[in-house]
N, C-alpha and C positions, 0 to 999 in steps of 0.2 A: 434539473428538476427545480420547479420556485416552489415555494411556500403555500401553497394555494395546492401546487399536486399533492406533494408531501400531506398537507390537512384530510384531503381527499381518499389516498391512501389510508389514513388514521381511523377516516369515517367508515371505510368499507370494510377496515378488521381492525377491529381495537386492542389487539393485541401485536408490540414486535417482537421479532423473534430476539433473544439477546444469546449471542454465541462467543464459546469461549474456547471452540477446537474444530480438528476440518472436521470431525463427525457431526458438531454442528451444524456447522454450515452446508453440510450435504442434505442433514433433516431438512433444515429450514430451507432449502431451495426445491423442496419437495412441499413443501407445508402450503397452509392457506394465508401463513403470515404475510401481508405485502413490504415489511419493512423491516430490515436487517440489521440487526443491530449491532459489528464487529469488536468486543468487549476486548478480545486478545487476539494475540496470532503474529503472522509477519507481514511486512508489506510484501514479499516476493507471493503468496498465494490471495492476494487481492485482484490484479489486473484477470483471469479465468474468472476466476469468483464474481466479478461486475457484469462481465459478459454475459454469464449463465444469467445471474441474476436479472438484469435488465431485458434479459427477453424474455422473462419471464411474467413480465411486468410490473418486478421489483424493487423498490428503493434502497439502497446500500449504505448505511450509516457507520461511518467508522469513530472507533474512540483511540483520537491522536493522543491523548495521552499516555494509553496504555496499549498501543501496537506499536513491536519492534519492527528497525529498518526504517522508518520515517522520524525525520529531522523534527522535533516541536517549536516549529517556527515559521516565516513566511513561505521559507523553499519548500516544506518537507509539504506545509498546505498545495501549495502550487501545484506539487507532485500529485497531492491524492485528486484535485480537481483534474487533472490531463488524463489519468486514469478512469474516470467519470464517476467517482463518487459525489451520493448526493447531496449527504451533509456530513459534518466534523461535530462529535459532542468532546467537550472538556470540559476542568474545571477552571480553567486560564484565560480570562478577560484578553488578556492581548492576543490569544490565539483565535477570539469570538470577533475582534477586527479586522484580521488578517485574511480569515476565511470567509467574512462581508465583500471583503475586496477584493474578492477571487468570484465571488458569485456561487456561494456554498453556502447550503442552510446550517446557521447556529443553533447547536443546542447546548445551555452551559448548565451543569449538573450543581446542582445546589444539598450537600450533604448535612441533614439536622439533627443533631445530634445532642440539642440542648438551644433553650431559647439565645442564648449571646451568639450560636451560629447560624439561627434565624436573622436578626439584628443585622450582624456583617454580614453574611450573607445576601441580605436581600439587598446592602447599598451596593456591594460589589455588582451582583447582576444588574441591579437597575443604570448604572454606570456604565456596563458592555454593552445593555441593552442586545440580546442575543435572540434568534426570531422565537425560538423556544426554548424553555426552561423543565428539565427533570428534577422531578424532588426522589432522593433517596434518603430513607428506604421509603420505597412508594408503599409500603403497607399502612403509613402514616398518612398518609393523602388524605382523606380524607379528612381527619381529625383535623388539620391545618389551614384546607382550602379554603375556607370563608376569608382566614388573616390574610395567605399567601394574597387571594385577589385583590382584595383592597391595597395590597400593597405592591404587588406586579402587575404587569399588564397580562401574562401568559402569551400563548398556553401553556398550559401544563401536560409531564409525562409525570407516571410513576415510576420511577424503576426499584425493582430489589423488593424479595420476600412478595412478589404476585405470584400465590401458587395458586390457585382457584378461579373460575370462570364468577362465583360471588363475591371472589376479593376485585375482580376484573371489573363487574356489575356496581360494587361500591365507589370505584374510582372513577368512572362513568359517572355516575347520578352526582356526584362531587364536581364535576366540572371539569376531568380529565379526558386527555384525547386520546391517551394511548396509555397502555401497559407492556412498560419493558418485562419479559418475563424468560429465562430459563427451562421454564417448565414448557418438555417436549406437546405433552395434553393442550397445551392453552392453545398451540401454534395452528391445531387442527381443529376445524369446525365439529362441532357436535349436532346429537339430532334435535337438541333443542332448542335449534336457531332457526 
């Protein structure tokens, strides 16, 4: 997948699914989410999981940080690319180059927790220069966005604490492209779309 389907993806449901178990990932391969967002789990039920996914017409986003069984490093990348995932999020710069050079979309998670990990934070990502950047907890998105843009290039996700289709709507009108979100509701279109 490049960057350009991935956006595409984003534009046609602005919500990913973010999964943290296989009942997850069974919802979400049912859902209207087109973007998958693997928060936990192992790499052994990945390889089924892409297949389903991808004919589904879904993007499969793993978080090499936090799934076991995969190496945090050039090999274990390698691995999730032959597998055909379609991008790697982390919060590790050198893993946001590795998975450039593999031909994986970067997304590097920017946690704010206080303006000095704004500050660092934002030299670190401007440094990996990653194709996208998640702010957690995205329920702050908005509040931020004017600074973050002037100071990244984006785009931006939200992730964490989107439990609402008007918290989903605020991070939209802010200049977000997606809402990583938990909440099974968000994953399924409603009738007031």
């Amino acid at each position: 997948m490049f960057k350009q389907e991935f956006l595409h993806l984003a534009r046609e449901y602005p919500v990913a699914a973010a999964m943290k178990s296989t009942e997850d990932m069974q919802v979400a391969l049912s859902s209207d989410a087109l973007l998958l967002f693997l928060l936990k789990g192992d790499a052994l039920q990945l390889a089924p999981f892409i297949i389903q996914a991808h004919k589904r017409g879904k993007g499969v986003v793993v978080h090499i940080d936090l799934v076991s069984g995969i190496g945090k490093d050039r090999a274990g990348i390698q691995y999730l690319g032959q597998m055909g995932v379609d991008a790697i999020i982390t919060s590790r710069s050198q893993l946001v180059s590795a998975a450039r050079a593999e031909g994986l979309i970067t997304i590097q998670r920017l946690l704010l927790v206080d303006d000095s990990a704004l500050d660092t934070g934002v030299r670190t990502i401007a440094r990996a220069a990653p194709d996208i950047v998640e702010i957690l907890p995205g329920i702050i998105f908005p509040d931020v966005a004017s600074t973050l843009q002037k100071l990244l290039p984006g785009p931006f996700i939200a992730g964490g604490f989107i439990r609402s289709d008007a918290e989903v709507a605020r991070v939209q009108a802010a200049g977000g492209i997606l809402s990583s979100s938990s909440t099974y509701a968000l994953w399924h279109r409603t009738s007031k779309e």
